[in-house]
C-alpha positions in Angstrom: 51.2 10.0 -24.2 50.8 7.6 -21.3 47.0 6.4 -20.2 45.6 9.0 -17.5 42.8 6.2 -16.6 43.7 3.8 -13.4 42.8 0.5 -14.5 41.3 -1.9 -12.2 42.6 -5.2 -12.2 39.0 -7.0 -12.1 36.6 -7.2 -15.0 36.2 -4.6 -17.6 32.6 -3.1 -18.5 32.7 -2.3 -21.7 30.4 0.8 -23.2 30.3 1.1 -26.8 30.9 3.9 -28.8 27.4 4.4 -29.8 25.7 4.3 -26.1 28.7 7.0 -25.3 27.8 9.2 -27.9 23.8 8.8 -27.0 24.4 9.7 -23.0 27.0 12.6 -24.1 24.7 14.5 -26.8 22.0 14.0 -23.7 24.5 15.3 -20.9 22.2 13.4 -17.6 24.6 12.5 -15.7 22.0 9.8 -13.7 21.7 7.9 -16.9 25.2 7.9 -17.5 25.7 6.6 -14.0 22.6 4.0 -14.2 23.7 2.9 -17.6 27.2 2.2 -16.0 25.6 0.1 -13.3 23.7 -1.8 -15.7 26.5 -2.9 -17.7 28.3 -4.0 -14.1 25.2 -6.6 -13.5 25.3 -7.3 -17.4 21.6 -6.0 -17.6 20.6 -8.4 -15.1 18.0 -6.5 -13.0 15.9 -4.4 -13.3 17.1 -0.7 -13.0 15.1 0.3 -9.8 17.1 -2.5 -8.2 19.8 -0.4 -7.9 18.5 2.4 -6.1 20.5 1.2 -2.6 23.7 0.7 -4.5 23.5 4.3 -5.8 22.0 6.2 -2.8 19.5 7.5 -4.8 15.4 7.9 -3.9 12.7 6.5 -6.2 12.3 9.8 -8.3 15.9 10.2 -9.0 16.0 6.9 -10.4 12.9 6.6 -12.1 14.0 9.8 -13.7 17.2 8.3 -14.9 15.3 4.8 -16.2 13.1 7.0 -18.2 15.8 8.8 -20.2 17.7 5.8 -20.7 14.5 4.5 -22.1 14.0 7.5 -24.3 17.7 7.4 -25.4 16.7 3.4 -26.5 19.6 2.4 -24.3 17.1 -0.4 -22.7 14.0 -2.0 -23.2 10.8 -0.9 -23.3 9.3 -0.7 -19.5 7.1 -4.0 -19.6 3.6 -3.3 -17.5 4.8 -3.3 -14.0 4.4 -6.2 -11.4 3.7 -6.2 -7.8 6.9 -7.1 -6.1 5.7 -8.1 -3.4 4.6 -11.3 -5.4 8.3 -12.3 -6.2 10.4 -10.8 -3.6 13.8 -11.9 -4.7 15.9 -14.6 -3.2 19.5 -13.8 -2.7 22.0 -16.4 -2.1 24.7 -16.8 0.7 28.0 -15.5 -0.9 25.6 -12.3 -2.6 24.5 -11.5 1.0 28.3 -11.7 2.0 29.5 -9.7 -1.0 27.1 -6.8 0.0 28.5 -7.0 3.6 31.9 -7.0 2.7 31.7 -4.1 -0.3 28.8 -2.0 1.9 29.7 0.3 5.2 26.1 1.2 5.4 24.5 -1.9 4.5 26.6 -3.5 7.3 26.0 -0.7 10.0 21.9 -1.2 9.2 22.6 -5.0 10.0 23.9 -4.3 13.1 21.5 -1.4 14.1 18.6 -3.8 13.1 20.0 -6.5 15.4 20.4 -4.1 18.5 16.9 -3.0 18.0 15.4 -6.6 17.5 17.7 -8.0 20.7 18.7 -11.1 18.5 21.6 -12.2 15.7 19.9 -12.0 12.1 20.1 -15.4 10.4 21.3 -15.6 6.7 17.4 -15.6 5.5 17.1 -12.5 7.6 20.1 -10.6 5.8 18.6 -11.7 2.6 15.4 -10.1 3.0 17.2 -7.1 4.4 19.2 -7.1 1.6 16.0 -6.9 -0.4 14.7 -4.1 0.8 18.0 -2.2 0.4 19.1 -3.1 -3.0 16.0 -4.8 -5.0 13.7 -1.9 -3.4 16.1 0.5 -3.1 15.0 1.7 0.7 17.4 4.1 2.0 19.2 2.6 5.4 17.7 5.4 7.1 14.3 4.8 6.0 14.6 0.8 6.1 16.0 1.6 10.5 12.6 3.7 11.2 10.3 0.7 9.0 12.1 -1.4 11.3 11.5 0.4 14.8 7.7 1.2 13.5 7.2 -2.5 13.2 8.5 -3.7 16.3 6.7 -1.0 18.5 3.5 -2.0 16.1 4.2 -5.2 17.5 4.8 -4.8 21.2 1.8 -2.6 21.4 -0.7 -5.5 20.2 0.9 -8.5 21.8 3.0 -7.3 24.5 6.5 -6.3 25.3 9.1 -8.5 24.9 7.6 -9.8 21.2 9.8 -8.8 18.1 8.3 -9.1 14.5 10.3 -11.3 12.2 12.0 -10.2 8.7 9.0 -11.5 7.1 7.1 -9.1 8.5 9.3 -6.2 8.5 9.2 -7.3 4.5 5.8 -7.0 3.7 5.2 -3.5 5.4 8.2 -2.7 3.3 6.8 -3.7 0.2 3.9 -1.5 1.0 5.7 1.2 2.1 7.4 1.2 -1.1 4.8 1.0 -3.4 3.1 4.2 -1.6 6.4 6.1 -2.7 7.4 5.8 1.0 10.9 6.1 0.1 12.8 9.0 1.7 13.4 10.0 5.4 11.2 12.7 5.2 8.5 10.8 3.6 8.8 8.2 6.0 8.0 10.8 8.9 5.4 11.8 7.6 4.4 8.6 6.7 4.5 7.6 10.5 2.9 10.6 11.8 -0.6 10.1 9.9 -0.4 6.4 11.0 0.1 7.7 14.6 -3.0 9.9 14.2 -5.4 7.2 12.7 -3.9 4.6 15.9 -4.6 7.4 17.7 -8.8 7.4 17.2 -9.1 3.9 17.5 -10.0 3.6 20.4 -12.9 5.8 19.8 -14.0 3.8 17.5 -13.6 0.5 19.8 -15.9 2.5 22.6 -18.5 4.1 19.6 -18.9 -0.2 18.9 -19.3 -0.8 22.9 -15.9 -2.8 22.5 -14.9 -1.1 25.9 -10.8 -0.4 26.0 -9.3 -3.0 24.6 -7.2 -3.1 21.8 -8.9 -3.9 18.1 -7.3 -7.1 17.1 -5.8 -7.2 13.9 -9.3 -8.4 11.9 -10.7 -5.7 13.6 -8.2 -3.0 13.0 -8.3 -3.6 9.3 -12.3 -2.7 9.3 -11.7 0.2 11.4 -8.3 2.0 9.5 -10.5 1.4 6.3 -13.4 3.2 7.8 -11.3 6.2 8.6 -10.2 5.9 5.1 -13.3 6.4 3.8 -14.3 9.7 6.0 -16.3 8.5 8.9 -16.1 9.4 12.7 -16.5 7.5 15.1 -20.0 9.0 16.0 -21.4 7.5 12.3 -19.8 4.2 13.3 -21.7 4.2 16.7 -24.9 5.0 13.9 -23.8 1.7 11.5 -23.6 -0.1 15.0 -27.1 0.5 16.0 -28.9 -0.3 12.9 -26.9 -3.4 13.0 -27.7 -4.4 16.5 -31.6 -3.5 15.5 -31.2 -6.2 12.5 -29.0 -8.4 13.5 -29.6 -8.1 17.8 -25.8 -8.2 17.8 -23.0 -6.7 16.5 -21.1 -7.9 13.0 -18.6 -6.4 11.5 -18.8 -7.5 8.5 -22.7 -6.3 8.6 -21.7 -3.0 10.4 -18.9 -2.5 7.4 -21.7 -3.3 5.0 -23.8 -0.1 5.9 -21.0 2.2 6.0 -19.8 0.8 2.5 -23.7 2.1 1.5 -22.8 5.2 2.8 -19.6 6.0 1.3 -20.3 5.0 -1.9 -23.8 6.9 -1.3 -21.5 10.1 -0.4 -22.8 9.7 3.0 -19.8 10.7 5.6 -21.6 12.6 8.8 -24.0 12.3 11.1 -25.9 15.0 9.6 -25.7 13.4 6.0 -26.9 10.4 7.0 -29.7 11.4 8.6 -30.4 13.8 5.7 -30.3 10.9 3.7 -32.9 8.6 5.5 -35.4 11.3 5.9 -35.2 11.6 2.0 -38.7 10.3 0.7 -38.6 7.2 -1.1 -40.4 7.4 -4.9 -44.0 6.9 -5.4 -44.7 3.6 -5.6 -47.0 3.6 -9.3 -50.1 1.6 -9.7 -50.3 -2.1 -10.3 -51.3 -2.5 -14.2 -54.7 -4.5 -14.6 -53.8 -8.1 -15.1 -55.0 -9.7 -18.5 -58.0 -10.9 -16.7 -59.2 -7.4 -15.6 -58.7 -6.2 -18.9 -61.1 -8.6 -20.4 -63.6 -8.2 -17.9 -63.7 -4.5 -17.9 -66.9 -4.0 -20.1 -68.8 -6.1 -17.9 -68.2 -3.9 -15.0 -69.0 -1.1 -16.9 -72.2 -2.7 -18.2 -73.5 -3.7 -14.3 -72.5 0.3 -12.8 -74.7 1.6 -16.2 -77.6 -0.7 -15.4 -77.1 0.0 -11.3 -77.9 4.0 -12.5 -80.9 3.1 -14.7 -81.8 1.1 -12.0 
């Protein structure tokens, strides 16, 4: 009976017998797939790597790793790293592999080059490349990180100014490890950052900061505030009892009494007035010191004799 399998003419991957039996008597499909891609990079990165190549999200592939895992089909999962420490570094001919074998990868390119006005150097497709096939981004997802970061940009230093790759990488990397992953996740993502932009300028006007836009110094203090639970009307509190000690205004002294407060489970106005009215514990008496002790018959003696007396 002739072969009914269309052999390609470039490498074979070979799958024993034994790993075939394993994903069969599991019947995941995922695995099977992710155990496939594996063997095509010879086990040479990390599974989560391939995320772009399959057009899956982070919980499909996770999923997949894990059962491939449990079926002992690869190693043990090693405690995880921060990738943003070791972003990896792709060389030329990979960049132009992915831009020859990928419609999508290519279209992003060129989206991401009409929406930052200029021609992406080979470094810049590289660390595209990274967040499409060692993060996994979807193009869709990696096209609205892109557009967030350049509008982020234009906003605090004008129009006209473009964030570099470099940038657009490191938002990635946190997008990603907030599970950030998917379209819909990414909208939703953007929509609470456009809330919290929104009451900054509260908060600038609570500090007596006037209109102006926080700098970036000052916009970390201020998101991490929110974080924590407090309006602006507590901040314009932390700013007066710094002014009071300090007869200006520091942040880092203005962050240090709102720290107190949240980790005091202080949040409102009301709270933290509640919580200064709150009597402080009675101081106790000083104990005698050694010398009062030894003395204390002769008082005694002089007040007995002052009565006689």
């Amino acid at each position: 009976m002739p072969s009914v399998l269309v052999r390609a003419p470039d490498e074979p991957v070979t799958l024993s017998a034994q790993a075939a039996k394993r994903l069969l008597d599991r019947g995941d499909g995922d695995a099977a797939l992710l155990y496939i891609a594996l063997l095509r990079r010879h086990g040479d990165v990390p599974p989560r790597s391939l995320a772009g190549e399959l057009r899956w999200d982070r919980a499909r592939i996770e999923a997949a790793e894990s059962v491939l895992r449990d079926l002992g089909l690869i190693a043990p999962q090693a405690p995880p790293a921060e990738p943003a420490d070791e972003p990896p570094a792709y060389r030329q001919d990979e960049v132009a592999e992915k831009l020859e074998e990928s419609g999508e990868f290519r279209r992003l390119t060129a989206e991401v080059e009409r929406k930052l006005g200029k021609r992406l150097t080979t470094a810049d497709l590289a660390t595209l490349l990274g967040l499409y096939d060692y993060l996994g981004l979807p193009a869709d997802v990696i096209y609205l990180l892109v557009c967030h970061c350049a509008e982020r940009t234009a906003a605090r230093f004008g129009q006209g100014r473009r964030p570099t790759l470099r940038q657009i990488e490191r938002e990635g990397y946190a997008w990603a490890r907030q599970g950030v992953d998917t379209q819909a996740a990414a909208a939703e993502h953007l929509s609470r950052l456009a809330r919290r932009q929104g009451a900054l300028p509260e908060f600038m006007r609570a500090l007596q900061l006037g209109d102006r836009p926080p700098s970036a110094g000052e916009e970390k203090y201020l998101l991490q505030w929110l974080e924590w639970g407090f309006s602006p009307e507590t901040a314009a509190l932390a700013y007066d009892k710094t002014v009071l000690k300090c007869h200006e205004f520091k942040w880092s002294y203005c962050n240090g009494i709102l720290r107190r407060w949240h980790e005091a489970g202080l949040h409102s106005a009301e709270e933290i007035e509640a919580g200064d009215r709150r009597p402080a514990p009675a101081a106790k008496p000083a104990a005698p010191s050694a010398p009062e002790k030894g003395n204390a018959w002769m008082r005694k003696y002089i007040q007995q004799r002052g009565k006689e007396g």
